[in-house]
C-alpha positions in Angstrom: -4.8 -1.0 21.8 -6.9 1.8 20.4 -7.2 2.1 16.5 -4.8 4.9 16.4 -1.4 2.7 17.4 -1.2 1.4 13.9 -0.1 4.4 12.6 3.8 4.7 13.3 5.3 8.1 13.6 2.0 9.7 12.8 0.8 11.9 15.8 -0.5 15.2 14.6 -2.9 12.8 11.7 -3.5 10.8 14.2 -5.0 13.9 16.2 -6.6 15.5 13.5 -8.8 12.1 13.0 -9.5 11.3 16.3 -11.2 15.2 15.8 -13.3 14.1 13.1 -14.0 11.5 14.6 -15.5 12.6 17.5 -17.3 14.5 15.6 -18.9 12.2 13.3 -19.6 10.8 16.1 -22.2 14.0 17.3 -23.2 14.0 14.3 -25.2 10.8 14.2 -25.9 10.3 17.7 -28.0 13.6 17.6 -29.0 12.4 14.5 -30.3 9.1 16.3 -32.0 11.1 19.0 -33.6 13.8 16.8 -31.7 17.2 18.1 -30.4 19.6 16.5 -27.1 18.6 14.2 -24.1 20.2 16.0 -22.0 22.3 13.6 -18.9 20.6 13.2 -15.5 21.9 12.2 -13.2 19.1 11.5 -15.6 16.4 9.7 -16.4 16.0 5.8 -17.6 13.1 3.5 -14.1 13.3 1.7 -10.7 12.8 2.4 -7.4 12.5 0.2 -4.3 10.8 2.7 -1.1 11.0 0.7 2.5 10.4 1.8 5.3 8.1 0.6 5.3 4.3 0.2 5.6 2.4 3.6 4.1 5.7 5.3 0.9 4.0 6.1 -1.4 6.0 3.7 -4.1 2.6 4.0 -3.1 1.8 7.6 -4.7 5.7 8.5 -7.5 5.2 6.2 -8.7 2.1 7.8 -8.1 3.1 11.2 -10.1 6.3 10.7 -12.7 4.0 9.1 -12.8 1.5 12.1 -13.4 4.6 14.2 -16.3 5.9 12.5 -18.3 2.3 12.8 -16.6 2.4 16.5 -19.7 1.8 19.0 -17.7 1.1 22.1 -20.2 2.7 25.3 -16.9 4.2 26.6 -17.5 7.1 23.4 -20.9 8.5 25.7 -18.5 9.3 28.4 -15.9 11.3 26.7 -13.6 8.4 24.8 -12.3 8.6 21.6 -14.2 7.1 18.9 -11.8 4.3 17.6 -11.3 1.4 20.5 -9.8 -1.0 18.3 -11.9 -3.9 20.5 -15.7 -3.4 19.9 -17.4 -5.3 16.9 -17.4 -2.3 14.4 -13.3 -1.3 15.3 -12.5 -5.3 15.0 -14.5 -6.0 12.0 -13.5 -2.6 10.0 -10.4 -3.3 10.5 -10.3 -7.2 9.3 -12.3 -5.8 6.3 -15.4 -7.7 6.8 -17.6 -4.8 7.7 -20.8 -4.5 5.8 -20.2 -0.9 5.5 -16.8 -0.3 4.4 -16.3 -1.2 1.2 -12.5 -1.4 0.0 -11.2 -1.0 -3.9 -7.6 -1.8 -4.8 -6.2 -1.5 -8.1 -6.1 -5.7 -9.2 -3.8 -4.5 -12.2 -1.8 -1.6 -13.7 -5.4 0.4 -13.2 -8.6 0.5 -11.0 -11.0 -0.5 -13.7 -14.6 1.5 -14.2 -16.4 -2.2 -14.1 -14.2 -2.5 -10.4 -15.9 1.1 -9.3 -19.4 0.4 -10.7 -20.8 -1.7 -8.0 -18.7 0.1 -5.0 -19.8 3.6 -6.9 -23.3 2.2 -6.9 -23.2 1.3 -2.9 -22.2 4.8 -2.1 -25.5 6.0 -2.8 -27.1 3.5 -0.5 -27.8 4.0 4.0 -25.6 2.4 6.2 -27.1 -1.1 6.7 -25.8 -1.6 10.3 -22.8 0.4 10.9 -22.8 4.3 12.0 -21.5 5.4 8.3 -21.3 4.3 4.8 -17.6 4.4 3.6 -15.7 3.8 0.9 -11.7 3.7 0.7 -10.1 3.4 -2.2 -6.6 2.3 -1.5 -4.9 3.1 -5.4 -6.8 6.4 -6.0 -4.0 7.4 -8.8 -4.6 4.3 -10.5 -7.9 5.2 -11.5 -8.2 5.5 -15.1 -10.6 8.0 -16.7 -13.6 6.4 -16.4 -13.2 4.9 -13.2 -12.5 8.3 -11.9 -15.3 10.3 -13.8 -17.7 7.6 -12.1 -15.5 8.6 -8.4 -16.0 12.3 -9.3 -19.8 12.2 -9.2 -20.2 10.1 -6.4 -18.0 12.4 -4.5 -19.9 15.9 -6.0 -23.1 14.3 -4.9 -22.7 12.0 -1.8 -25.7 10.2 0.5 -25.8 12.3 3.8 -24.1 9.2 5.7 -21.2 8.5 3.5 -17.3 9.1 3.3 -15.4 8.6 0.8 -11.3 8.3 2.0 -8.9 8.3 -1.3 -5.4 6.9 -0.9 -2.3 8.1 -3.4 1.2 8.8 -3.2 0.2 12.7 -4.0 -2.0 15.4 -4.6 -0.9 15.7 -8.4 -1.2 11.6 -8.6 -5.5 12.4 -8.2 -7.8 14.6 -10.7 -8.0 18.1 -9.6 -11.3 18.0 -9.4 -11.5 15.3 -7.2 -9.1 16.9 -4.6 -10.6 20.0 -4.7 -13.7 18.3 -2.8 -11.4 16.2 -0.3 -9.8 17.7 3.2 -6.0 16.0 2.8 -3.8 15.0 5.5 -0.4 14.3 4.2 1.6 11.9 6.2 5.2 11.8 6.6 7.6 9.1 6.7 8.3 7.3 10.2 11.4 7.4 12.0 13.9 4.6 11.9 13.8 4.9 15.9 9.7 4.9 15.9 9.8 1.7 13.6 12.2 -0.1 15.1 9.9 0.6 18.6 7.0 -0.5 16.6 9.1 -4.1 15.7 10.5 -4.5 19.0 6.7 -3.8 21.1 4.5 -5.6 18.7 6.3 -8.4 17.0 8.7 -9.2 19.7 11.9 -8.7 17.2 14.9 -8.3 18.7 16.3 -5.1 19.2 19.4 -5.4 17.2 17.3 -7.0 14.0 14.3 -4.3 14.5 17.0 -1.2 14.0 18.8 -3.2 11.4 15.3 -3.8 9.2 13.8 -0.4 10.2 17.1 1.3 8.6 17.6 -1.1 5.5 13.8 -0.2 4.2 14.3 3.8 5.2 11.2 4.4 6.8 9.0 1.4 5.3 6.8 0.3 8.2 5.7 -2.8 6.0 8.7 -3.8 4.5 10.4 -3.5 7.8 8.3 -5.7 9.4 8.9 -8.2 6.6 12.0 -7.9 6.6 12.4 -8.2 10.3 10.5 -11.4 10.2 10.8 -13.5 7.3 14.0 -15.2 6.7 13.0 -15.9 3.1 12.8 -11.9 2.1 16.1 -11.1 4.2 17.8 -13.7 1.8 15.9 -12.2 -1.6 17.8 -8.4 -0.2 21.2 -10.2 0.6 21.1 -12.0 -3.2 19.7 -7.8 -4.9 22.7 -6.2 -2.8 25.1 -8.4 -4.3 23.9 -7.6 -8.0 26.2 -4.5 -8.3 29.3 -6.6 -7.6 28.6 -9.3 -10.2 27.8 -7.0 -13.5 31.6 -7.1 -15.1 30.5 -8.6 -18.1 27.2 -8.6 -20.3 26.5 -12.2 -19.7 26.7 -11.9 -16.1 24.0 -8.6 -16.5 21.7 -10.9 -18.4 21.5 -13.8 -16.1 21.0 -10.9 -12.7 18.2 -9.1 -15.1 16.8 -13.1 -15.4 17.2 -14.1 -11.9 15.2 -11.0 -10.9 12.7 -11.3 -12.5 12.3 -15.0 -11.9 12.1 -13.9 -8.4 9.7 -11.8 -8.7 7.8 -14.3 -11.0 8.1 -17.0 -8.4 6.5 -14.1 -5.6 3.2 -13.7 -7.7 3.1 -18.2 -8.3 3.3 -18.5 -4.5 0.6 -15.6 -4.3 -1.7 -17.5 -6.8 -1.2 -20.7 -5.8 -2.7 -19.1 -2.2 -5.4 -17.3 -3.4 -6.5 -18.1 -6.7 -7.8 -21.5 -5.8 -9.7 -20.8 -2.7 -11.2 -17.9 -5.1 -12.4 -20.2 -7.7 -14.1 -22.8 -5.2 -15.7 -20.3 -3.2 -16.9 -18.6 -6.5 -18.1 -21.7 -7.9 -19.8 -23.2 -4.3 -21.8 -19.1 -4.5 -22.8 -20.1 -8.2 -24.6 -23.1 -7.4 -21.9 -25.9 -8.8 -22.0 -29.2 -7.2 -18.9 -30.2 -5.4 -16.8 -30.8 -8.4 -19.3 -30.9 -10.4 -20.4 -28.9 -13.4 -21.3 -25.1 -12.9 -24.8 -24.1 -14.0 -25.9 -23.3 -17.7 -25.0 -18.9 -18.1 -21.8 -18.9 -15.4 -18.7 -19.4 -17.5 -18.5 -15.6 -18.0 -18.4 -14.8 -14.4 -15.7 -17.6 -13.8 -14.0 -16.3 -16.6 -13.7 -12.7 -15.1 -12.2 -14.3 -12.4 -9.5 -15.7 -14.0 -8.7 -12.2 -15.6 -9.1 -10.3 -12.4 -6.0 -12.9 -10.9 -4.0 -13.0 -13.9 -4.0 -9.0 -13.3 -3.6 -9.5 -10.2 -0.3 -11.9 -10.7 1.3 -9.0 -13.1 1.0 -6.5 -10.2 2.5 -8.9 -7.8 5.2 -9.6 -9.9 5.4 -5.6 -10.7 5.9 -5.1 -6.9 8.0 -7.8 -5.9 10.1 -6.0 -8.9 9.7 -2.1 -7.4 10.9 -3.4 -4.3 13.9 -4.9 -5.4 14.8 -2.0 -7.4 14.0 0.2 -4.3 16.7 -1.7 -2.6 19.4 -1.5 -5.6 18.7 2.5 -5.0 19.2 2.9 -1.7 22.5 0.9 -2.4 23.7 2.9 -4.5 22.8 5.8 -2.1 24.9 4.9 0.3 27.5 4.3 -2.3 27.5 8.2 -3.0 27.2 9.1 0.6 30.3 7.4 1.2 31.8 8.7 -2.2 30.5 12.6 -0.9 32.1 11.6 2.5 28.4 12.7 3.7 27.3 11.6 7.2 23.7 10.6 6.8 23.8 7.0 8.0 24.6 4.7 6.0 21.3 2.1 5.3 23.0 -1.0 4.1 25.6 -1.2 6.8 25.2 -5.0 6.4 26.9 -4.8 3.0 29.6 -2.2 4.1 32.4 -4.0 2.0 30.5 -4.0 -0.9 29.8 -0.3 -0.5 33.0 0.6 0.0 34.5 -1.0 -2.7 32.2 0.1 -5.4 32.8 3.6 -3.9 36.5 3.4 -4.7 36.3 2.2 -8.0 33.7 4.3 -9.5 32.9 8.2 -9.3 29.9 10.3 -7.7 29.0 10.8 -11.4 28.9 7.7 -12.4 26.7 6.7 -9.3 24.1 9.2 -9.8 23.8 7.4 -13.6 23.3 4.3 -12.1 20.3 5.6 -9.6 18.6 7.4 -12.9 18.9 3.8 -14.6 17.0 2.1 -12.1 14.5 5.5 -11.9 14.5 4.7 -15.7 13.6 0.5 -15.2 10.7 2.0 -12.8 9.8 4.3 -15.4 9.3 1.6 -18.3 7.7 -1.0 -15.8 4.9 1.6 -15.1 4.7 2.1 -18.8 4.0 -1.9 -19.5 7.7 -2.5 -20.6 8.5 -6.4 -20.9 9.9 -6.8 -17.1 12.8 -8.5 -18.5 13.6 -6.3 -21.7 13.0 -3.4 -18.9 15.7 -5.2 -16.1 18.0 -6.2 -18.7 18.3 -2.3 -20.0 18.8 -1.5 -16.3 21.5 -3.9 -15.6 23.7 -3.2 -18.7 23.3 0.5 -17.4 24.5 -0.6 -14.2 27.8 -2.5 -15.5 28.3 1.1 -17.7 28.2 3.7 -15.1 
């Protein structure tokens, strides 16, 4: 399975950086061999890959990495850079190449003390691999700094490293940032090409596959989740029944509550897999004894640790949140397609009842309030709104119309 098969329902990108890849692949074996650099068309030391959630902006990013450290023999006989099997496909994709170097946003933002190292590396040769590269999966959450510090890297880059930014849009990155990157813009898959993608490589039943594929609209990741994890299909059942409970303000208040305990309970079981491991591994790097004392000058760094996963935590919880509210609006979606007497397909057909009964008892009007409530409870979570003040608005706007 070549690097390429990851990304669902994304051909023509997929051709476009297989191109580039082939020929940033000429580029440094003539480099290697001291010949004449061949003038290349479709390679660059920046790219921008937007699209909509689920579309597999990261998945691209890292695959078009993996090919670029791809040093399978089959590339000297015509192959396609990117084999998915050779060390530097395998271990770009894992994320444990020395030469890709991946920044996520740990919080609401993608701190400048988060860039400075990675911004710092940039500047620096490949230490084994064919390229130095650096994918930023969050590029809008950048804040000022942290993008000023992107800018320059990316104005003035080292001969033998590519920078690959990842946002939900062009207008989501600085202009001047942009400017310097080539942008592919993916598009959201199919229902029929993720429901393939469920069926071939997590051996989902056909029946389930086209039943999570259509629920998340398109969301390759949430799809598989859904697909396989009885735990999240039972979180979507208990958000789809939320519209059918808020008759009175109590019952909005304990939904808004319940929600967000979810979501609160998502980032504990997060933590309690991560944060510990962290710590010990942190603590075993700075020299401390097993359970023993850490060295005299280290408490800082431990405590930066414990602020990067208490960040962290806030965004999980944030998510969990988004997604949840993502499925409250395609619920009410369907409630106005059925209202409209529209044909798209309905998404929820598992919770046809509810939809229908909402549909007769409310109007079209009254719908498209409720979807610019939830809009608005996304709104005031991106702005740092108390989840629960923010959820508890929402829900009492639900019960209005």
């Amino acid at each position: 399975m070549t690097v390429w098969d990851d990304l669902v329902g994304q051909e023509k990108v997929s051709a476009v950086l297989g191109a580039a890849a082939r020929d940033a692949d000429a580029l440094v074996t003539a480099a290697a061999a001291d010949e004449p650099v061949p003038e290349t068309s479709g390679m660059t030391h920046a790219w921008l890959f937007t699209g909509p959630p689920g579309a597999g902006r990261n998945q691209a990013a890292r695959a078009f990495a993996a090919a670029l450290q791809c040093v399978s023999p089959d590339r000297a006989l015509g192959g396609v850079p990117g084999c998915g099997f050779c060390d530097g496909c395998h271990t770009a994709l894992l994320g444990t190449h020395a030469d890709v170097s991946a920044v996520a946003a740990v919080g609401a933002e993608i701190l400048v003390k988060d860039m400075r190292d990675t911004v710092r590396k940039s500047f620096t040769a490949p230490a084994n691999g064919r390229w130095q590269i650096i994918l930023v999966e969050d590029a809008e959450r950048l804040n000022e700094k942290s993008a000023n510090a992107v800018l320059k890297a990316v104005e003035e880059p080292a001969p033998r490293t590519v920078w690959l930014l990842c946002a939900p849009s062009v207008e989501d990155v600085l202009p001047t940032i942009r400017s310097r990157c080539r942008h592919l813009n993916l598009r959201t898959p199919s229902v029929d090409a993720i429901a393939d993608m469920l069926i071939r490589r997590d051996g989902v039943e056909p029946a389930v596959a086209t039943a999570a594929a259509r629920a998340t609209q398109g969301h390759a990741d949430r799809a598989r989740r859904l697909a396989t994890d009885p735990a999240a299909r039972e979180r979507r059942a208990a958000v789809l029944k939320l519209p059918l409970r808020l008759d009175e303000v109590g019952a909005c208040l304990r939904a808004a509550q319940e929600l967000v305990d979810a979501a609160a309970e998502d980032a504990k079981q997060l933590a309690e897999e991560m944060d510990g491991k962290e710590a010990e591994e942190l603590k075993a790097a700075l020299g401390a004894a097993q359970g023993g004392r850490l060295p005299r000058g280290t408490a800082g760094v431990m405590k930066d640790l414990e602020d990067m996963q208490k960040r962290r935590r806030t965004r999980t919880q944030r998510d969990s949140l988004d997604v949840a509210l993502g499925d409250l609006t395609a619920f009410y979606r369907d409630v106005l397609a059925l209202q409209l007497g529209s044909r798209v397909a309905i998404a929820n057909a598992d919770a046809e009842d509810a939809l229908e009964r909402l549909a007769r008892g409310s109007t079209p009007e009254s719908t498209l309030r409720r979807i610019e409530a939830i809009a608005g409870c996304r709104d005031a979570l991106d702005r740092n709104v108390a989840p629960l003040l923010a959820v508890e608005a929402m829900t009492m706007a639900l019960r209005a119309g």
